[in-house]
C-alpha positions in Angstrom: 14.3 23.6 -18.9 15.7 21.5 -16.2 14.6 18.0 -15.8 14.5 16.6 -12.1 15.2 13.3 -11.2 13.2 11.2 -9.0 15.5 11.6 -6.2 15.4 14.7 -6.3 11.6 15.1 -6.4 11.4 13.0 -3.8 13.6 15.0 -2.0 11.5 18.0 -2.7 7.9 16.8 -1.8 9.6 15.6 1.5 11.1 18.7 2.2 8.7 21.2 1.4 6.3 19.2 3.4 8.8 19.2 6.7 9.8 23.3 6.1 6.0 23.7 5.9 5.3 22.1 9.2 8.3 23.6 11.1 7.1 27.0 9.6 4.0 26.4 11.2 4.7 25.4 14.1 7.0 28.3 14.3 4.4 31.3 13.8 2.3 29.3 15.3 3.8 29.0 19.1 5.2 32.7 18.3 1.8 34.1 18.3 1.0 31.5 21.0 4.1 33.6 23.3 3.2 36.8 22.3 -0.4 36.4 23.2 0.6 34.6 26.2 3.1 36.8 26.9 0.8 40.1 26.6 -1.6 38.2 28.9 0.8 37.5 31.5 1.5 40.8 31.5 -2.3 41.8 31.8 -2.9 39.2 35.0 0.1 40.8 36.6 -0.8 44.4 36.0 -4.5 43.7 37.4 -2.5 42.2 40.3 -0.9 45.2 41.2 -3.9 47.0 41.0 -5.3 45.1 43.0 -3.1 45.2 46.4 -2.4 48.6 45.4 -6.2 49.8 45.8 -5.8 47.2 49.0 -2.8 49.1 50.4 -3.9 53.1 49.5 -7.2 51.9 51.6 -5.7 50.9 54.5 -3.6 54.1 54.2 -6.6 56.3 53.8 -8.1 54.8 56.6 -5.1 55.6 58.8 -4.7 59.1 57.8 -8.6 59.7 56.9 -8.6 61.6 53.8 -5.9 62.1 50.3 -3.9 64.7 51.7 -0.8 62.5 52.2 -1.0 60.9 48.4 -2.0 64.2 46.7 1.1 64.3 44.5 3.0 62.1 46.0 4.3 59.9 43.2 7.0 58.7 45.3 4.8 57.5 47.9 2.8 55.1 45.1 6.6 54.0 43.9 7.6 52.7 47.0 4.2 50.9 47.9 4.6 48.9 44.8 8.2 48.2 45.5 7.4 47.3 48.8 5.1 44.8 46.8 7.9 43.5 44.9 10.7 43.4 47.6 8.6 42.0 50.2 6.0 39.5 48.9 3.7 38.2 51.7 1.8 34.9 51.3 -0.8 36.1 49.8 1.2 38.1 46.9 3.7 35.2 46.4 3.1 35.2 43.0 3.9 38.7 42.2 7.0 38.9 39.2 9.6 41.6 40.2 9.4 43.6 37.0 8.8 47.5 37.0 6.1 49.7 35.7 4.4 47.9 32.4 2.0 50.5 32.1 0.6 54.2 33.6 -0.9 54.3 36.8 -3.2 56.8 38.2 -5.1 57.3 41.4 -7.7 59.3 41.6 -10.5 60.3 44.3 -14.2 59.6 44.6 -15.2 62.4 42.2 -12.6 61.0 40.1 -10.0 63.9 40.9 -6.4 63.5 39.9 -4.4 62.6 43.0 -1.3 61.1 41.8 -0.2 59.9 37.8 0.6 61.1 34.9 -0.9 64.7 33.3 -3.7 64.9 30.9 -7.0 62.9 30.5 -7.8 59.3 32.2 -8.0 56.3 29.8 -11.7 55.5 28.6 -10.6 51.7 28.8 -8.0 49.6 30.8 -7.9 48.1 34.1 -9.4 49.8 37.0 -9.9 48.8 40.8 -12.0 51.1 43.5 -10.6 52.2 46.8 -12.9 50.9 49.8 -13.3 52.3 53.0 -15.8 50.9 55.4 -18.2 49.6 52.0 -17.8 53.1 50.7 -15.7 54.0 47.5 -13.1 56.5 48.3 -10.9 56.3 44.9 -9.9 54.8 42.1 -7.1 53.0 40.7 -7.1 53.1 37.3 -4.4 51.7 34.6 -4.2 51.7 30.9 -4.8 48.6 28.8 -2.0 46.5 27.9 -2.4 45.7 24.2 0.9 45.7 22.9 4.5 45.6 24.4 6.0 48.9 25.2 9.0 48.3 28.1 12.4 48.0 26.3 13.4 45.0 28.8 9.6 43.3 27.3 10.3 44.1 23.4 14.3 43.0 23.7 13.0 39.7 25.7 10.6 39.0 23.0 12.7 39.8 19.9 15.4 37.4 21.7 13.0 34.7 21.6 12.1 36.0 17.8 15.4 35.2 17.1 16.1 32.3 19.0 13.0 30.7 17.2 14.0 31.3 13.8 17.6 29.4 14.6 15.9 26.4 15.8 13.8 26.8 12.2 16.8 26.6 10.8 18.7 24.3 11.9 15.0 22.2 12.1 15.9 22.7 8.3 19.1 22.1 7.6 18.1 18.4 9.8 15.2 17.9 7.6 17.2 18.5 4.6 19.5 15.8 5.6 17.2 12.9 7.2 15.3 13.5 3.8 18.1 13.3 1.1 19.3 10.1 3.2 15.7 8.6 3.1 14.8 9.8 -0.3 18.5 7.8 -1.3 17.2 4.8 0.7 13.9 4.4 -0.8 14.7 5.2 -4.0 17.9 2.9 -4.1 15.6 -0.2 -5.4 13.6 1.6 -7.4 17.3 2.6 -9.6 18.4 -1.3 -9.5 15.1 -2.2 -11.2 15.3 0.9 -13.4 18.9 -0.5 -13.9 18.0 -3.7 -14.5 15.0 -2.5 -16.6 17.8 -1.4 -19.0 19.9 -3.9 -19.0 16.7 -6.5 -20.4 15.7 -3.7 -22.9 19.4 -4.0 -24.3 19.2 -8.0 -24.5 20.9 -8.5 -20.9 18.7 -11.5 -19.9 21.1 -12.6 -16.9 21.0 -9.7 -15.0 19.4 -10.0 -12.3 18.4 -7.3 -9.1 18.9 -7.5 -5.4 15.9 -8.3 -3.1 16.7 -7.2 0.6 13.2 -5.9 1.7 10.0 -7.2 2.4 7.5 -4.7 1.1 6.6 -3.8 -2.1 9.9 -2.6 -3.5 10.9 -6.1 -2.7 8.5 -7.9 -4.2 8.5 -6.2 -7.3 12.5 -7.1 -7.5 11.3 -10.5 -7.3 9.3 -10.6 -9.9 11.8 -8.7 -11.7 14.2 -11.4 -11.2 11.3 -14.0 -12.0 10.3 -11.7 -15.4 14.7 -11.9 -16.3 14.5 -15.7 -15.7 11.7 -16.5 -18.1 12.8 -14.3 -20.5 16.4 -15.8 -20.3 15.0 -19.1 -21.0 12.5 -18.2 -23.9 15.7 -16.8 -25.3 18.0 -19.9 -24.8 14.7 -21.8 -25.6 14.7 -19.8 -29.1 18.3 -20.1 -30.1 17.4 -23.8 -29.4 14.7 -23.6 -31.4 16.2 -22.3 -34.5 19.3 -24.2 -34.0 17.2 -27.4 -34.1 14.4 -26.6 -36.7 17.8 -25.9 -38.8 19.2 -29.5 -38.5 15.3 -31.4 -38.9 15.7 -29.4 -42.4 19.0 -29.8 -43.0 19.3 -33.2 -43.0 16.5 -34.2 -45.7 17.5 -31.1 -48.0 21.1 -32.0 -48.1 19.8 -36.0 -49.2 17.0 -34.2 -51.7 20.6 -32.1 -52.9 22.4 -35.2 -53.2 20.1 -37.4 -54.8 19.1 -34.7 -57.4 22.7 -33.9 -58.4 23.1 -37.6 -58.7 20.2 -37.8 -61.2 21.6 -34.7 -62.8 25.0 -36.1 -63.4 23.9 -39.1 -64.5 25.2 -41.7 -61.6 21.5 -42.6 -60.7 18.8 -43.3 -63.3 15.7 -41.8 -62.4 14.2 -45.2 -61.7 10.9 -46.0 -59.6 13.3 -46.6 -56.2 15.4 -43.1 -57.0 12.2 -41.9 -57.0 10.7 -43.5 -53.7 13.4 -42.2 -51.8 13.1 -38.5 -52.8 9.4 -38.9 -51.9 10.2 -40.4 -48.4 12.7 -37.5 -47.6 9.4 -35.0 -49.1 7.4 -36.6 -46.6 9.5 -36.1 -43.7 9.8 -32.1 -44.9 6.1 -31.7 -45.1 5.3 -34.0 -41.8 8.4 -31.5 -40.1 6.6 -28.2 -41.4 2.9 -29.8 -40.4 4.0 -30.3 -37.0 5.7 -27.2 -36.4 2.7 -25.2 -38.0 0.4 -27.4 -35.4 2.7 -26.6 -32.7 2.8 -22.9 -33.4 -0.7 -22.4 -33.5 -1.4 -24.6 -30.2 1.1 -22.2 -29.0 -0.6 -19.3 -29.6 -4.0 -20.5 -29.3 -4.8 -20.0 -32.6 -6.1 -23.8 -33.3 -9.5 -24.1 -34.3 -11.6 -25.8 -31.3 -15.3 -26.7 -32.1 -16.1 -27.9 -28.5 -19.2 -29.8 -27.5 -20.0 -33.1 -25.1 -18.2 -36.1 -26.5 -17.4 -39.4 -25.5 -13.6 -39.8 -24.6 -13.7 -43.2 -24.6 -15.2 -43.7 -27.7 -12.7 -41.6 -29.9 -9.9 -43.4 -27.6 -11.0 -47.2 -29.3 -11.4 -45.5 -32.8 -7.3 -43.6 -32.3 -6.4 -47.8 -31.2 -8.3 -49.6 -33.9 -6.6 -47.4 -36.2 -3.2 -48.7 -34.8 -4.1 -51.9 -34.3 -2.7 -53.1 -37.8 0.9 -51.3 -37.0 1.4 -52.6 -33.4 0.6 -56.1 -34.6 3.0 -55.2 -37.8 5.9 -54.2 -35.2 4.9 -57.1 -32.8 3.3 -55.0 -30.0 0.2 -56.0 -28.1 -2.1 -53.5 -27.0 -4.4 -54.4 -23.9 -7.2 -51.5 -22.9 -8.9 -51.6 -19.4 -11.1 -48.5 -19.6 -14.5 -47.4 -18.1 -17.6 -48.0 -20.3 -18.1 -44.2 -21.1 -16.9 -41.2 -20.3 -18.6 -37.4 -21.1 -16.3 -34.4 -21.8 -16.4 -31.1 -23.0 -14.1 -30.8 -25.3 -13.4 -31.0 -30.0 -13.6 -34.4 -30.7 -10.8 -33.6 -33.7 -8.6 -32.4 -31.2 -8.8 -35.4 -28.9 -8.0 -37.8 -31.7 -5.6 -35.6 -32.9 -3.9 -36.2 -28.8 -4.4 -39.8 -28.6 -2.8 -40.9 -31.8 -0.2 -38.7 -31.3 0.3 -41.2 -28.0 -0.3 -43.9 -30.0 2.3 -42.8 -32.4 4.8 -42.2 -29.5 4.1 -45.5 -27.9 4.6 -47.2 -31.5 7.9 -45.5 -31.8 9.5 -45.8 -29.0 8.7 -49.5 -27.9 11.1 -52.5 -28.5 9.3 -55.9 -30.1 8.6 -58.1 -28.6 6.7 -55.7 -26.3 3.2 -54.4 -25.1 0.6 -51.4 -24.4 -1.3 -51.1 -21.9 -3.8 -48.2 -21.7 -6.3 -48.1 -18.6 -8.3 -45.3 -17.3 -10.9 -44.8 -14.1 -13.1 -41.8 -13.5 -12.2 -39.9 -10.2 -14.4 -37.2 -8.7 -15.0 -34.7 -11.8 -12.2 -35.9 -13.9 -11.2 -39.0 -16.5 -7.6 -40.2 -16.1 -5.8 -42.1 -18.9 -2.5 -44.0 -18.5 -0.7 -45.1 -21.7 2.1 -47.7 -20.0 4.5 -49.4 -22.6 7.3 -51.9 -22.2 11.3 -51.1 -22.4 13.3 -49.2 -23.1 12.8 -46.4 -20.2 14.0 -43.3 -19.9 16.2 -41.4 -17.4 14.7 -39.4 -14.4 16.4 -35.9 -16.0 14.3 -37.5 -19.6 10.9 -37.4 -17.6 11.1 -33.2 -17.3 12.3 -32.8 -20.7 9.8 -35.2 -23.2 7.5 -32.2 -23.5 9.9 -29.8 -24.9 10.1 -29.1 -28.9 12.5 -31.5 -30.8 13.6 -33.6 -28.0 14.3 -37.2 -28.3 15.0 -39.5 -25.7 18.3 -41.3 -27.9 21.6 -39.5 -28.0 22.2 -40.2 -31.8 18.6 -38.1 -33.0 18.0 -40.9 -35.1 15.2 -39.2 -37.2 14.2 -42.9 -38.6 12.9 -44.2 -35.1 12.7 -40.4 -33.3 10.3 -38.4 -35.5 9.8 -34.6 -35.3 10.0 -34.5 -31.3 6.9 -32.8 -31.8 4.3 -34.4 -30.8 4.5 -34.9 -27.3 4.5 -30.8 -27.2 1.4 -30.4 -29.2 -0.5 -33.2 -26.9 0.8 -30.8 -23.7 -1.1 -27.9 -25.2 -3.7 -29.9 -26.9 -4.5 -31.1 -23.2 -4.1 -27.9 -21.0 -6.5 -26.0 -23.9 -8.8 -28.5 -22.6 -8.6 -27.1 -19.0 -6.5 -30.9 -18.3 -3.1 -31.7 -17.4 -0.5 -34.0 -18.5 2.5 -35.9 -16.8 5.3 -38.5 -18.0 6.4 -41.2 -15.1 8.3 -44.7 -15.4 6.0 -47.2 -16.1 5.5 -50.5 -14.3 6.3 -52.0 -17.6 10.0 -50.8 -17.5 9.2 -47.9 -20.5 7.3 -44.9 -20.5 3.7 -44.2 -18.8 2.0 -41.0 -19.8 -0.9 -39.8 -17.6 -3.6 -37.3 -19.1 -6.2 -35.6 -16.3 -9.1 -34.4 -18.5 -12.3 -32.9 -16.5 -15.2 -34.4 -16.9 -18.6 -32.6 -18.6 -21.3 -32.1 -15.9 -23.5 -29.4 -18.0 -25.5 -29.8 -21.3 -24.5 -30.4 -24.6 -23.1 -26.6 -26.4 -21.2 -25.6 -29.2 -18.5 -23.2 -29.1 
């Protein structure tokens, strides 16, 4: 069975439609003309009649009876050729065409003076012969229903056939203004199925041409937007894998090496020996607890128990918890925050954001140095600031903190850059809360962190 394109469907619905019109319109103004045409012929024969019965009654008068027409074809020939030849004002509008139909005049007991043999016609056109107010005769004609002159038929089937060419080539014109526009409209529509392929084959950088406004064109667009995104998931997940390789490499290859030490004797499994393969076992489980918080974030998955909490209250408990560490590392922590401050949100969740912060600020900040966190309710929201001291980062740096495994140092120094980890889980952790959440220099000459959480204004619920 063949299988039509869309092109060529196109092409046919267009088509069809145009043929079906121009047929149409074709037997319609052909039964239009030959009605027209039959009733052209009608008003003229009646005209006829008409200064005929004038003309045999001024006759009559003259010669004062039928004698002279009894017969006399000839003599009813020439009076309507006289009509023709000579039009007067009044019969201006007379056509010079011949007999149409049969003519018969007959006298006031309806006596066959001059026509054709056998019976009058029951119907047709007929016009009385007046003398003085009194009826004399009767011109009488039959109906014109149909064409019967040779010159009428030939005329009309001319105008049959000149009708059917202009169908034609009406076709033939249609045929091509609609493959051209069914080419033209469809010519988008084959880049994106084009392009359609190309992504289902892996082709992330192709990309499809937008030249229109309308709808064609804006679906390109988001075409091009859909190949964009899914270009950089994919470079984002060859990343991904290529750096979730090297966080395990490293601490396998030192669990490797210090187990075939043990085993071959050049380290004795002393308490330090021991230390150490627990340290690089903690940096594997912290590495696959972070990634299976940050997949679940991702996908929504985390558990969130929502209900009205104090922000401000689990924000001291995240920094008393530090406060030990900071003072350890020689960091000072100063806090100017409102007194309270309601939000809707899981109160795990929010601690699990702010020490994450904490941990970030604690990591990443040179001693002798200092914290400052400050926050101020505006309108429906609470905004938090986490400023620290030196070292900074680079303006590229401030777009790139949030994505998975990056650290601001060029060596990846796992000691002092952790995971790069948690800044990504507090991005999600924040926008599941309906917040957002910004990095910007900080007055301080390090980092400042800004998180927009909105504020409760309804009663307590659980989710």
């Amino acid at each position: 069975m063949m299988k039509f394109g869309i092109t060529a469907k196109l092409f046919l619905a267009i088509f069809a439609t145009c043929m079906l019109v121009v047929i149409t319109m074709h037997w319609g103004v052909r039964i239009s003309f030959e009605r027209g045409f039959i009733d052209y012929i009608k008003r003229s024969n009646n005209q006829r009649i008409e200064l005929l019965s004038n003309a045999l009654a001024e006759q009559y008068q003259l010669h004062g009876d039928w004698h002279f027409l009894r017969n006399n074809d000839r003599f009813v020939y020439q009076l309507l050729r006289s009509f023709e030849q000579n039009p007067d004002e009044g019969r201006k509008n007379l056509p010079p065409h011949g007999f149409r139909t049969q003519i018969w005049v007959v006298d006031a007991m309806r006596q066959r003076l001059v026509g054709p043999s056998g019976p009058l016609p029951n119907e047709g056109p007929r016009r009385a012969i007046k003398v003085n107010g009194d009826v004399v005769g009767w011109v009488v004609s039959t109906p014109v229903e149909r064409l019967t002159r040779d010159a009428d038929i030939s005329f009309d089937a001319q105008q049959r056939r000149t009708s059917w060419l202009i169908v034609a080539l009406a076709g033939l014109l249609a045929a091509a203004v609609t493959w051209l526009t069914a080419r033209g409209l469809l010519a988008p529509v084959k880049r994106l199925v084009n392009g359609t392929h190309q992504l289902a084959t892996g082709n992330f950088s192709t990309r499809v041409m937008t030249g229109t406004q309308d709808e064609l064109g804006r679906l390109a667009k988001d075409f091009n937007q859909l190949a964009m995104s899914l270009e950089k998931n994919d470079a984002m997940r060859r990343e991904f894998m290529a750096d979730i390789s090297h966080e395990l490499r490293t601490p396998l290859t030192i669990l490797r090496g210090e187990l075939e030490a043990l085993q071959d004797g050049v380290r004795q499994p002393t308490a330090g020996s021991l230390s150490s393969l627990q340290a690089e076992v903690a940096i594997l489980t912290k590495l696959v607890d972070d990634l299976h918080q940050l997949s679940l974030s991702d996908s929504g998955a985390l558990a969130y128990r929502k209900d009205r909490v104090d922000a401000i209250h689990l924000l001291d408990i995240a920094v008393a918890s530090f406060g030990a560490r900071f003072r350890l590392k020689g960091l000072e922590i100063t806090q100017s925050l409102p007194g309270k401050a309601w939000v809707f949100g899981d109160p795990d969740r929010l601690t699990q954001l702010f020490l994450n912060l904490l941990e970030n600020n604690l990591r990443y900040t040179d001693a002798p140095g200092r914290l400052i966190i400050d926050g101020e309710i505006q309108a429906d929201s609470l905004l938090l600031r986490w400023q620290d001291s030196a070292p900074g980062v680079d303006d590229p740096q401030l777009t790139q903190i949030f994505e998975r495994f990056y650290r601001t140092e060029g060596s990846r120094n796992r000691a002092s850059g952790g995971s790069g980890l948690g800044l990504p889980i507090c991005q999600n952790i924040v926008e599941a809360h309906g917040g957002h959440i910004r990095a910007a220099h900080s007055p301080l000459g390090g980092l400042q962190i800004t998180v927009q959480l909105p504020l409760d204004s309804q009663t307590p619920r659980m989710i």
